[in-house]
C-alpha positions as CSV (number, residue, x, y, z in Angstrom):
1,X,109.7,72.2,101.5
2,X,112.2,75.4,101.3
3,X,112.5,78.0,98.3
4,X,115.6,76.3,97.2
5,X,113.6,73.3,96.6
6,X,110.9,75.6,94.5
7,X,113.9,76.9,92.5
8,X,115.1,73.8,91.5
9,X,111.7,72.5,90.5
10,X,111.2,75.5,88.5
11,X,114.4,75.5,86.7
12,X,113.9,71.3,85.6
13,X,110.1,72.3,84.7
14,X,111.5,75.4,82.3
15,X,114.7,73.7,81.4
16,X,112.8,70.2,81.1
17,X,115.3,67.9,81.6
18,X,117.7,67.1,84.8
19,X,120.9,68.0,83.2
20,X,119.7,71.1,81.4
21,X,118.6,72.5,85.1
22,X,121.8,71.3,86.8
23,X,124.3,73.5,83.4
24,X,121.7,76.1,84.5
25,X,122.2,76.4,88.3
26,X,125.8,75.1,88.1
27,X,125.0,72.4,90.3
28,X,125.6,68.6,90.2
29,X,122.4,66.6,88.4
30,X,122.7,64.1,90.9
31,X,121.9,66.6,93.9
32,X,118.7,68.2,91.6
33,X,117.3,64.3,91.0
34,X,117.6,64.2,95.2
35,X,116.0,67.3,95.6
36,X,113.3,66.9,93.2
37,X,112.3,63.2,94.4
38,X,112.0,64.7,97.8
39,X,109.7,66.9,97.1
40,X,107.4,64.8,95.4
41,X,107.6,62.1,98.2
42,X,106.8,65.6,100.6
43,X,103.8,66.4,98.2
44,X,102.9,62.7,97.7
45,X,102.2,63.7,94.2
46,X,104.4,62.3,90.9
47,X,105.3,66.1,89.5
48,X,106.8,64.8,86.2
49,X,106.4,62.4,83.6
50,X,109.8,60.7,82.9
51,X,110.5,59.7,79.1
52,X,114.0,58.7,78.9
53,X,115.9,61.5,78.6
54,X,113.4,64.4,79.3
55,X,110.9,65.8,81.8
56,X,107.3,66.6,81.2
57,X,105.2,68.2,83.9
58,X,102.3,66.3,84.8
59,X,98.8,67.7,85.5
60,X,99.6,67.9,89.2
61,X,103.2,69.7,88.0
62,X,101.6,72.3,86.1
63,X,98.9,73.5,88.7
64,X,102.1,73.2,91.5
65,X,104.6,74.9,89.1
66,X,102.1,78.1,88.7
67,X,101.8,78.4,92.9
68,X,105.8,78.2,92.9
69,X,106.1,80.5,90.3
70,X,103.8,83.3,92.7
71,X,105.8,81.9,95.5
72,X,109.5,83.0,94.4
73,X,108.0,86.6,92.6
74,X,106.7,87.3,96.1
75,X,109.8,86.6,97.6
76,X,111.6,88.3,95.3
77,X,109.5,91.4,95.4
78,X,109.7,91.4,99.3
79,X,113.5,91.6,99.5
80,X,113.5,94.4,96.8
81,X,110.9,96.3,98.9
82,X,112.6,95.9,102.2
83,X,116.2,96.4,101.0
84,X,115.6,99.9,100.6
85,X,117.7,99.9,97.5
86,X,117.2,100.7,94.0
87,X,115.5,98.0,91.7
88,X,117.7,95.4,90.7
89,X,117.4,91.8,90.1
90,X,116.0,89.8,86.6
91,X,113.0,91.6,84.9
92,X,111.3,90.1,82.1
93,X,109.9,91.3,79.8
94,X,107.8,90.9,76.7
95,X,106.8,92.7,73.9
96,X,105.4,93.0,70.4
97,X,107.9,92.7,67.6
98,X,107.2,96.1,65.7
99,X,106.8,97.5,69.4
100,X,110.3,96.5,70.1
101,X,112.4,97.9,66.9
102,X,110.5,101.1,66.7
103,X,108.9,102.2,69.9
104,X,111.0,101.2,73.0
105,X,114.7,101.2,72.0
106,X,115.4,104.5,73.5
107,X,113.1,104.0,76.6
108,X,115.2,100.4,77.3
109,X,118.4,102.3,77.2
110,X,117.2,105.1,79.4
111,X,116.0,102.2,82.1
112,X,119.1,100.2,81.8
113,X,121.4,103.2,82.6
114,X,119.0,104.4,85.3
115,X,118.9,101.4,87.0
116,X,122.0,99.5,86.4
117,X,121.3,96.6,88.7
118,X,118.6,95.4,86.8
119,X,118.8,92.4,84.4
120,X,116.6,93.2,82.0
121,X,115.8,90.1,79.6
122,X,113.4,91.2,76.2
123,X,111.4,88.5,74.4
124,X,109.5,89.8,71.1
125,X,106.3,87.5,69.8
126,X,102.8,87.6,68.9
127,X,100.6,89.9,71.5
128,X,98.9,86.3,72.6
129,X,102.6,84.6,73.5
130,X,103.3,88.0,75.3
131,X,99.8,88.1,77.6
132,X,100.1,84.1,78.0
133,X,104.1,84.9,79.5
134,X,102.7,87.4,81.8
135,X,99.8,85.2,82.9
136,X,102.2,82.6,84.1
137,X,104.8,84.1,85.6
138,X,107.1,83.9,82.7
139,X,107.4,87.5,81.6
140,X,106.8,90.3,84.7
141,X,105.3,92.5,82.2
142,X,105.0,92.7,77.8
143,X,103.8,95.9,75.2
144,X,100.2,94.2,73.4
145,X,98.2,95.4,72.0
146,X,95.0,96.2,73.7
147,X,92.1,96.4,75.0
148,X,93.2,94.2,78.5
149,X,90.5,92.0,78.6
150,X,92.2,89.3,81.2
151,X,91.0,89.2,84.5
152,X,94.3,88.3,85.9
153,X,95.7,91.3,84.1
154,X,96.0,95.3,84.4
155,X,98.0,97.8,82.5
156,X,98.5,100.9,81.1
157,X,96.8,102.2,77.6
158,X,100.4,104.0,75.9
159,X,100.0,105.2,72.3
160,X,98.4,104.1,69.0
161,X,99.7,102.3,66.4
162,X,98.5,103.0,62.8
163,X,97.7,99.8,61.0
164,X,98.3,100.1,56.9
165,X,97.8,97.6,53.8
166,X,100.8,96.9,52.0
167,X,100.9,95.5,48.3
168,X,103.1,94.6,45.3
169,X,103.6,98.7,43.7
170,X,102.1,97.1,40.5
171,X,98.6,95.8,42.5
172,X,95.5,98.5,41.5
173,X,94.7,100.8,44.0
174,X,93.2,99.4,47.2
175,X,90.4,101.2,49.0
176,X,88.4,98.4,50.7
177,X,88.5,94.5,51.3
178,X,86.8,93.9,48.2
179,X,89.8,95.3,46.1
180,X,92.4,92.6,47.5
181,X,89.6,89.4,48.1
182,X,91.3,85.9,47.7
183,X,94.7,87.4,47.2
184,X,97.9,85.6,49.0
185,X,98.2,87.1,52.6
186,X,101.3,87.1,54.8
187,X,101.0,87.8,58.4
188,X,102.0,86.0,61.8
189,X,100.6,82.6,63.8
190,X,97.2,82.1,64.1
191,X,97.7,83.7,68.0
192,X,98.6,86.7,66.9
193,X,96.1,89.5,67.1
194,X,97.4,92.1,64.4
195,X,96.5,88.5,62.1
196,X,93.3,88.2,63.6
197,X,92.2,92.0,62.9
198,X,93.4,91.5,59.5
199,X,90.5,89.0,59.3
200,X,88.2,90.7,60.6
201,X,88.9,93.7,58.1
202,X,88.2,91.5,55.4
203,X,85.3,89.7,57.3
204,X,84.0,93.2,57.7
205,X,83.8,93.7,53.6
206,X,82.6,90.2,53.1
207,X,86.3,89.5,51.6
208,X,88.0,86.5,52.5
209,X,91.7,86.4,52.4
210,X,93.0,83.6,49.9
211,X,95.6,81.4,51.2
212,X,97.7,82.8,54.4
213,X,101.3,82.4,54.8
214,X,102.9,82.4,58.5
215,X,106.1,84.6,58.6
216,X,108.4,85.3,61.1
217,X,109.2,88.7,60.5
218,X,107.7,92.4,58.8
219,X,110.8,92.3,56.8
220,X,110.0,88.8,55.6
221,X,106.6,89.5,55.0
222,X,108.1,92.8,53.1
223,X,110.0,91.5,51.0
224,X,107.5,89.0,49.6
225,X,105.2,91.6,48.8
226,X,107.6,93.5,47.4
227,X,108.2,90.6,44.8
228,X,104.6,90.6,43.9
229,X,103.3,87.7,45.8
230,X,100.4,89.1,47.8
231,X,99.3,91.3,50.5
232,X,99.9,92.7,54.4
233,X,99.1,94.8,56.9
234,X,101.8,96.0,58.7
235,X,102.4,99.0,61.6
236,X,102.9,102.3,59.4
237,X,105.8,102.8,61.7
238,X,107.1,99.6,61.3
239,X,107.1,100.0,57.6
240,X,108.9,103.3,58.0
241,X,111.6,101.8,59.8
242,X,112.6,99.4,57.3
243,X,114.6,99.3,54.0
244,X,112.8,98.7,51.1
245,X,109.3,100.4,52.8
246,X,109.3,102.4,49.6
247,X,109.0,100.1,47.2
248,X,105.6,98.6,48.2
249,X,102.1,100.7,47.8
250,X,100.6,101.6,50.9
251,X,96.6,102.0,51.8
252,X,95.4,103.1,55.2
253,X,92.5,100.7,56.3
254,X,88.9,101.7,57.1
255,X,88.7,103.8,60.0
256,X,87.1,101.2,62.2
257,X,90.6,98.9,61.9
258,X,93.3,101.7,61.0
259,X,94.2,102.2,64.6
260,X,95.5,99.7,67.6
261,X,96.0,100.7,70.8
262,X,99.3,99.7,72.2
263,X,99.8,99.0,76.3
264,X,102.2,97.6,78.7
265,X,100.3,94.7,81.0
266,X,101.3,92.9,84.0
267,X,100.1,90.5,86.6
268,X,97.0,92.2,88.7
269,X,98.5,93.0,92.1
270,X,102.0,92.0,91.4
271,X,104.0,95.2,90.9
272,X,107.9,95.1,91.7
273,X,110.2,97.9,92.0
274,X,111.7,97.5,88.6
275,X,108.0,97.3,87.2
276,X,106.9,100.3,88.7
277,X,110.4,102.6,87.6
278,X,109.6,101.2,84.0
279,X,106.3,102.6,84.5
280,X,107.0,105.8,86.1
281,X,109.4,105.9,82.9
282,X,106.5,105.3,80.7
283,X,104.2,108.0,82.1
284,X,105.1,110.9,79.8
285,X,103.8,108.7,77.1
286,X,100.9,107.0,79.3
287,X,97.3,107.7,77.3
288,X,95.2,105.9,80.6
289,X,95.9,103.0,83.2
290,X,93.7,100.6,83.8
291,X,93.1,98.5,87.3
């Protein structure tokens, strides 16, 4: 077993399919099938399923593909750390999707001129995609929203984000729960936790929210509220940042859900170089760190 073999195996378990990994690598699919049936016979353990034209990871494929993941990070992190150079390298990274229009444009553009040699590669999705793509290697750090309750995880507590009530600018005033019960809601997957608060605000009134539509986007979600066909909750600076932000009524919730705490997590223990200058970037803005 060598780390080329581990990089190939990772790439056909991401890319899930022979051919997909081999486009990827620029290699021949021929010489990935090789190198991947050799390591299985090594492990003596089947590491995919094979269904005609795709790859699924078996049981044994997942727990293996986690260790490989650790595997090439520490690698990776030991040649940045003994090259003596700046960071550089692929960073991934994660974050929430109001997080990435409104808070961190200007801090992204500050690191990537900084540190020129580093790839960096953003994803934006629900805070429970984010801490699930640091957990398992996939992301090397994402902006959620906190507290970090994860074992596996640590982080740094950066700023609050004001959580608001938006509704059609006909609706009656809203003050509590009560005012908007069974009314349409729009909000994200069931994994995200801005949704999940949003519950519990109305849980909290003994309201219940009537039925819930999944959107993609705050501007989706905007512009159907703007055209009278329920309710949100949205990040006041968010909402501020978006055309049309005017044309809805805005209530501030109660004072036990108005305000989320926003921090960037990573692995415990598992700190690069290009982790800890987007940290040290992050510091005038740092509220408290957690280890």
């Amino acid at each position: 077993m060598d780390l080329t073999q581990l990089e190939l195996f990772k790439a056909v378990a991401e890319e899930g399919s022979i051919t997909g990994a081999a486009q990827r690598l620029h290699r021949v699919p021929s010489n990935l099938t090789t190198r991947i049936k050799q390591l299985e016979q090594e492990l003596g353990v089947d590491l995919f399923i094979r269904e005609k034209l795709r790859l699924r990871l078996s049981a044994t494929g997942w727990t293996f593909l986690g260790y490989t993941q650790r595997i090439l990070e520490l690698v990776e992190e030991a040649r940045q750390a003994t090259s003596g150079s700046e960071p550089q390298g692929i960073f991934t990274l994660g974050s929430l999707e109001s997080t990435a229009a409104v808070r961190i444009p200007g801090l992204l553009a500050d690191f990537h001129q900084r540190y020129p040699k580093v790839e960096l590669a953003l994803s934006t999705g629900p805070s429970g995609d984010m801490i699930d793509g640091v957990v398992s290697g996939r992301l090397n750090a994402a902006f959620v929203d906190g507290p970090l309750r994860h074992p596996d995880l640590e982080g740094s507590e950066l700023f609050e984000e004001e959580m608001v009530l938006i509704t059609p600018s006909s609706h009656t005033p809203v003050s509590r729960a009560q005012d908007v019960n069974g009314k349409t809601v729009y909000a994200f997957r069931q994994n995200c936790s801005y949704r999940r608060h949003f519950e519990s605000w109305f849980k909290a009134d003994l309201a219940t929210p009537g039925k819930i539509f999944e959107m993609e986007s705050y501007h989706g979600m905007l512009a159907c509220v703007t055209a009278g066909a329920g309710v949100a909750m949205v990040p006041r600076s968010m909402l501020d940042s978006m055309p049309g932000g005017r044309n809805v009524n805005v209530y501030p919730l109660s004072d036990a859900f108005r305000y989320l705490n926003i921090w960037l997590a990573w692995r415990r223990g598992q700190r690069s170089p290009a982790l800890n200058a987007l940290i040290a970037l992050l510091q005038p803005v740092s509220v408290e760190s957690v280890t």
